[in-house]
mmCIF file of the C-alpha atoms, coordinates in Angstrom:
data_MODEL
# 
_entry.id   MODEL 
# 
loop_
_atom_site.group_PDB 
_atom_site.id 
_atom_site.type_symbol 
_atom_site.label_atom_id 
_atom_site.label_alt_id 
_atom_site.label_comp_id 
_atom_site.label_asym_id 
_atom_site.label_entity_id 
_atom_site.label_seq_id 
_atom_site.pdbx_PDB_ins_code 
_atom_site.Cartn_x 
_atom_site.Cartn_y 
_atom_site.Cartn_z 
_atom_site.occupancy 
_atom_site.B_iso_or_equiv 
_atom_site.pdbx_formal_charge 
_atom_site.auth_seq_id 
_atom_site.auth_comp_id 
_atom_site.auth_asym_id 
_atom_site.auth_atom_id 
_atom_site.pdbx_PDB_model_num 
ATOM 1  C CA . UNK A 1 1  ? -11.310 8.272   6.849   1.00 0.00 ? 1  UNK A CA 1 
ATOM 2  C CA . UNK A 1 2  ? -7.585  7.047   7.325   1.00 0.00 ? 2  UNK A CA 1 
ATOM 3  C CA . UNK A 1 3  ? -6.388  3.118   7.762   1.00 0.00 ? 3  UNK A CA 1 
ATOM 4  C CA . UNK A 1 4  ? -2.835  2.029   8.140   1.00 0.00 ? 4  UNK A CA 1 
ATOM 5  C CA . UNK A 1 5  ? -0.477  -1.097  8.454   1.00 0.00 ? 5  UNK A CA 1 
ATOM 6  C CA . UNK A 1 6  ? 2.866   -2.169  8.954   1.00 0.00 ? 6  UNK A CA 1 
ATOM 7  C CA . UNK A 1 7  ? 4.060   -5.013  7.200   1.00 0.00 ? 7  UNK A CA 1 
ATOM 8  C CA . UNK A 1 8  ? 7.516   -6.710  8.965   1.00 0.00 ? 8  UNK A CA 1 
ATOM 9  C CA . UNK A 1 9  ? 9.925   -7.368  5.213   1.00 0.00 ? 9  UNK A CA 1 
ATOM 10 C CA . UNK A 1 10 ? 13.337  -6.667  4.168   1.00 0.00 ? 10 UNK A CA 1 
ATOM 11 C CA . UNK A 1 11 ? 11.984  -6.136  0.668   1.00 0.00 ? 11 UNK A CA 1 
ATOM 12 C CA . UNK A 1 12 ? 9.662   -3.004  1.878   1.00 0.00 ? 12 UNK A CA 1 
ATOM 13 C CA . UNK A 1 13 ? 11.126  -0.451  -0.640  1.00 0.00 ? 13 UNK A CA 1 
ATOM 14 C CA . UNK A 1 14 ? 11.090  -3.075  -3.550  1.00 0.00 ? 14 UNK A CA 1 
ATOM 15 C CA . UNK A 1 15 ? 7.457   -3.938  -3.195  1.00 0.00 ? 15 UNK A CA 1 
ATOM 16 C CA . UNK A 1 16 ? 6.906   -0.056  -2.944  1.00 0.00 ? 16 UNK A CA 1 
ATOM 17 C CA . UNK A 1 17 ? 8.048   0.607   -6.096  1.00 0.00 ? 17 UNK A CA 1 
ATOM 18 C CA . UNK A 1 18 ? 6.379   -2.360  -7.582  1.00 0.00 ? 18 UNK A CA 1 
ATOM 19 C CA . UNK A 1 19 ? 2.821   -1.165  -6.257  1.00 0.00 ? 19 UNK A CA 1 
ATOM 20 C CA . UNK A 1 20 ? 3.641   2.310   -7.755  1.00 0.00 ? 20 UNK A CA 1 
ATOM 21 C CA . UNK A 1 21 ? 4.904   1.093   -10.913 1.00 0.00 ? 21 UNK A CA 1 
ATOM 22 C CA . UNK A 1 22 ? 2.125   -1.383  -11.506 1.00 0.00 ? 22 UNK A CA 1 
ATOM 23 C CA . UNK A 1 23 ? -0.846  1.076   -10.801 1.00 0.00 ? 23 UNK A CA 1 
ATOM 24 C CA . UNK A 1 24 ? 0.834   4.002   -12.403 1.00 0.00 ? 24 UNK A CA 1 
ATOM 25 C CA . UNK A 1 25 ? -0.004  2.243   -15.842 1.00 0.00 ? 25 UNK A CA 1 
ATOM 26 C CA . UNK A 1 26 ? -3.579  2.953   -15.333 1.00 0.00 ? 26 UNK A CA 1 
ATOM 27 C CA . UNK A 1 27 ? -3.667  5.823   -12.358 1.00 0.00 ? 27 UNK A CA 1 
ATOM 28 C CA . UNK A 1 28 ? -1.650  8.583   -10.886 1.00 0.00 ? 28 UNK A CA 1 
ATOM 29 C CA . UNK A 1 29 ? 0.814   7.154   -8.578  1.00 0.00 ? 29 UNK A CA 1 
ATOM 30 C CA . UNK A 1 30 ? 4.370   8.380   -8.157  1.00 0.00 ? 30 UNK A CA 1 
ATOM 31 C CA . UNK A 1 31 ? 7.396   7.591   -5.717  1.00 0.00 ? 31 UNK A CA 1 
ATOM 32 C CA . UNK A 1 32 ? 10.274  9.573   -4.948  1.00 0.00 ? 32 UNK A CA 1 
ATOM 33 C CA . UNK A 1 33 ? 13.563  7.912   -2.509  1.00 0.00 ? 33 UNK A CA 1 
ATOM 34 C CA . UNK A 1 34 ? 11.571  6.395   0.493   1.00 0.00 ? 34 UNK A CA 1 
ATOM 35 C CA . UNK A 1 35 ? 8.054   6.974   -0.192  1.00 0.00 ? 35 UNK A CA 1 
ATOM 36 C CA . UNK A 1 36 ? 5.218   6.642   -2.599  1.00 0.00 ? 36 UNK A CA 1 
ATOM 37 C CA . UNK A 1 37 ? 1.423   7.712   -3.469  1.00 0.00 ? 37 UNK A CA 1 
ATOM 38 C CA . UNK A 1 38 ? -1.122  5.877   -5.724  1.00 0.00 ? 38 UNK A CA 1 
ATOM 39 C CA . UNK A 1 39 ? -4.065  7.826   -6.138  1.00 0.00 ? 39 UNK A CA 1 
ATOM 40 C CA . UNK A 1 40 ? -7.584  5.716   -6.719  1.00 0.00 ? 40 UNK A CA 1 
ATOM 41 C CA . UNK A 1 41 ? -10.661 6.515   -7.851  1.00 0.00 ? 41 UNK A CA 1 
ATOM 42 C CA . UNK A 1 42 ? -11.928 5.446   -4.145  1.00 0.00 ? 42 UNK A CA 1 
ATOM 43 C CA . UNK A 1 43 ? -9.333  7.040   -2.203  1.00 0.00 ? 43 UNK A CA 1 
ATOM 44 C CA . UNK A 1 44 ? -5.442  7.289   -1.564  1.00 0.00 ? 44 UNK A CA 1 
ATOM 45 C CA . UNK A 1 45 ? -2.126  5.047   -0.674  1.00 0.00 ? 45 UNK A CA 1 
ATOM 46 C CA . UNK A 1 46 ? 0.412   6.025   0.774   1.00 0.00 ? 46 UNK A CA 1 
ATOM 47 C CA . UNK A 1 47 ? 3.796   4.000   1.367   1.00 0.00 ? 47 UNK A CA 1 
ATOM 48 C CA . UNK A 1 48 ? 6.846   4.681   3.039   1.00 0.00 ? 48 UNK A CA 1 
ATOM 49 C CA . UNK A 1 49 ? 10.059  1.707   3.058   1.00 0.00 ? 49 UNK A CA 1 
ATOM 50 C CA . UNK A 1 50 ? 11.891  1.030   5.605   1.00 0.00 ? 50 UNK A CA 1 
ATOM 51 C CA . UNK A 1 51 ? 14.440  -1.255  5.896   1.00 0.00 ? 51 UNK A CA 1 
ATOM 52 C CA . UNK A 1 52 ? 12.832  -3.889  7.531   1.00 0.00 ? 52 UNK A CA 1 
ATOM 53 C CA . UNK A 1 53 ? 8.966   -2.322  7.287   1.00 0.00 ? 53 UNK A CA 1 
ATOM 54 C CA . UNK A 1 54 ? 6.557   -0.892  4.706   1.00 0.00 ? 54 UNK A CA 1 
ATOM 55 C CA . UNK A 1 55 ? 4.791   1.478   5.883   1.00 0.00 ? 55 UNK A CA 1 
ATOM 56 C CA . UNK A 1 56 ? 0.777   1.607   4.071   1.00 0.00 ? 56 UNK A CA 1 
ATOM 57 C CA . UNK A 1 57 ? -1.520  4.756   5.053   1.00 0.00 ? 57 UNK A CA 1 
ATOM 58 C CA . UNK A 1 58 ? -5.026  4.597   3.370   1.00 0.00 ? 58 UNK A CA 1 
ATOM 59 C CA . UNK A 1 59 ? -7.436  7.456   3.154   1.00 0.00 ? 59 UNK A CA 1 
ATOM 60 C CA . UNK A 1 60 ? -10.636 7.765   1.540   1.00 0.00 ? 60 UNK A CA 1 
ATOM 61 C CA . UNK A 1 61 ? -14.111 9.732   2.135   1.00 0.00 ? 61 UNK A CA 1 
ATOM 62 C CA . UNK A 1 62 ? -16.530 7.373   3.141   1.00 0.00 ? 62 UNK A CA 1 
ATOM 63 C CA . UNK A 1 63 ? -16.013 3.867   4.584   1.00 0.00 ? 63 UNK A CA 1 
ATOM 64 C CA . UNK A 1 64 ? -16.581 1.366   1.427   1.00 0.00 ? 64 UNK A CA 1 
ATOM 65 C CA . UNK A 1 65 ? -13.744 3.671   -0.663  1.00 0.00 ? 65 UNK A CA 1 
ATOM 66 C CA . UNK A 1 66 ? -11.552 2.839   2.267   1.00 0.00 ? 66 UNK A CA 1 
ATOM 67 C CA . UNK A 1 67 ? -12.239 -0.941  2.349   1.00 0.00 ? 67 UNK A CA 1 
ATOM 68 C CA . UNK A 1 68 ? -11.667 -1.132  -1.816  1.00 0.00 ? 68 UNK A CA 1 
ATOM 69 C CA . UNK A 1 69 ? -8.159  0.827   -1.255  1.00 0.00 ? 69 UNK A CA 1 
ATOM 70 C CA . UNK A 1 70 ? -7.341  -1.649  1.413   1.00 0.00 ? 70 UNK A CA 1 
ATOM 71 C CA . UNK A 1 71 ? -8.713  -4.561  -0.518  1.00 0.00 ? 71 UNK A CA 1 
ATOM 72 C CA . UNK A 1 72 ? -6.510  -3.575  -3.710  1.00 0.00 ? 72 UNK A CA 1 
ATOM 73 C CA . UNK A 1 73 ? -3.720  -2.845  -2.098  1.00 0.00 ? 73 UNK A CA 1 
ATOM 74 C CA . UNK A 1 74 ? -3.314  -5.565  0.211   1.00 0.00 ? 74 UNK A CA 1 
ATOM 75 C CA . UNK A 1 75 ? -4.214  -7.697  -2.399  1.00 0.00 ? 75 UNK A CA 1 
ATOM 76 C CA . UNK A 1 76 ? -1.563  -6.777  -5.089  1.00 0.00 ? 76 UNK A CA 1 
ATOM 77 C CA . UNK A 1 77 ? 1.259   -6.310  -2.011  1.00 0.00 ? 77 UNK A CA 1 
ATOM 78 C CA . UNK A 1 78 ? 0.522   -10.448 -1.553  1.00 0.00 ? 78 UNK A CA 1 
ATOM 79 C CA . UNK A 1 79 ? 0.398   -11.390 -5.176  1.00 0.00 ? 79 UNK A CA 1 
ATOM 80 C CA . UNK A 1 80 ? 3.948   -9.295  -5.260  1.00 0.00 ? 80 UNK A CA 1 
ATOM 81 C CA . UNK A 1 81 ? 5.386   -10.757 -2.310  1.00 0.00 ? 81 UNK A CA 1 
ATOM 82 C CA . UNK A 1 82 ? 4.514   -14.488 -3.231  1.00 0.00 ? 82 UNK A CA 1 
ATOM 83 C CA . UNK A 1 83 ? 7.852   -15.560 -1.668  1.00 0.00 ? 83 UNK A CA 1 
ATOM 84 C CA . UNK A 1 84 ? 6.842   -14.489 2.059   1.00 0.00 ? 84 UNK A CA 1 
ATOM 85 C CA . UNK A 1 85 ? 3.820   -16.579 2.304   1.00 0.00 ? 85 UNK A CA 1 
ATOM 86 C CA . UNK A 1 86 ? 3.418   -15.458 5.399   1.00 0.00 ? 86 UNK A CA 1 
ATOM 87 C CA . UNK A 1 87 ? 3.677   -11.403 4.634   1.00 0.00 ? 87 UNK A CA 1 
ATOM 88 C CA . UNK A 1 88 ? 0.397   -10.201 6.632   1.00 0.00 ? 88 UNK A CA 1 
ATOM 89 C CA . UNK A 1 89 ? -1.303  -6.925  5.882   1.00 0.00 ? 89 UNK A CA 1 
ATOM 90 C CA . UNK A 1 90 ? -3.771  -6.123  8.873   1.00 0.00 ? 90 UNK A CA 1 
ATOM 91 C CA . UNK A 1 91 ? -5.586  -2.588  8.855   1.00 0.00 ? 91 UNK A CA 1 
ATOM 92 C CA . UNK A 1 92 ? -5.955  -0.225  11.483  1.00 0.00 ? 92 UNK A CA 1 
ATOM 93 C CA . UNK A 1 93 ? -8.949  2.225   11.230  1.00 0.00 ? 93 UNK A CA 1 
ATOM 94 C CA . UNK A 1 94 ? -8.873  5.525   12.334  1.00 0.00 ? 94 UNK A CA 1 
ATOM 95 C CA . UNK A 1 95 ? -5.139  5.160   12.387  1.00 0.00 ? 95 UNK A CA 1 
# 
């Protein structure tokens, strides 16, 4: 099962390397240029900066692994990005 967003921000590539960086202390997550992959024990992230978007493609086997990788993702991507209160991650299934 796959989910994506596209959160509008000029910071996209900073708060990819954040997410990476701050789950690669515990779990396998990497980034390279552009693009990034956090590997969870309930599925996948991956993340992709643009200059004005970041890119967030979530995969997991069955539907409640894909709703924690959302929930954790989204979740840290807000705390990170406490300076755009209004920074919106909204998930598109099947996507």
């Amino acid at each position: 099962m796959k989910s994506s967003a596209t959160v509008p921000t000029a910071h996209a590539a900073r708060y990819m390397v954040q997410l990476c960086k701050h789950f690669g202390h515990k779990i396998p997550a990497t980034w390279e240029g552009q693009e990034g992959r956090i590997t969870f024990e309930a599925g996948e992230a991956a993340l992709r900066a643009t200059p004005d978007t970041l890119l967030l493609v979530s995969s997991s086997a069955d539907p409640d692994g894909l709703a924690r990788v959302e929930r954790v993702v989204a979740s840290h991507l807000k705390r990170f990005a406490f300076r755009e209160p209004d920074l919106a991650v909204e998930w598109r299934r099947g996507a």
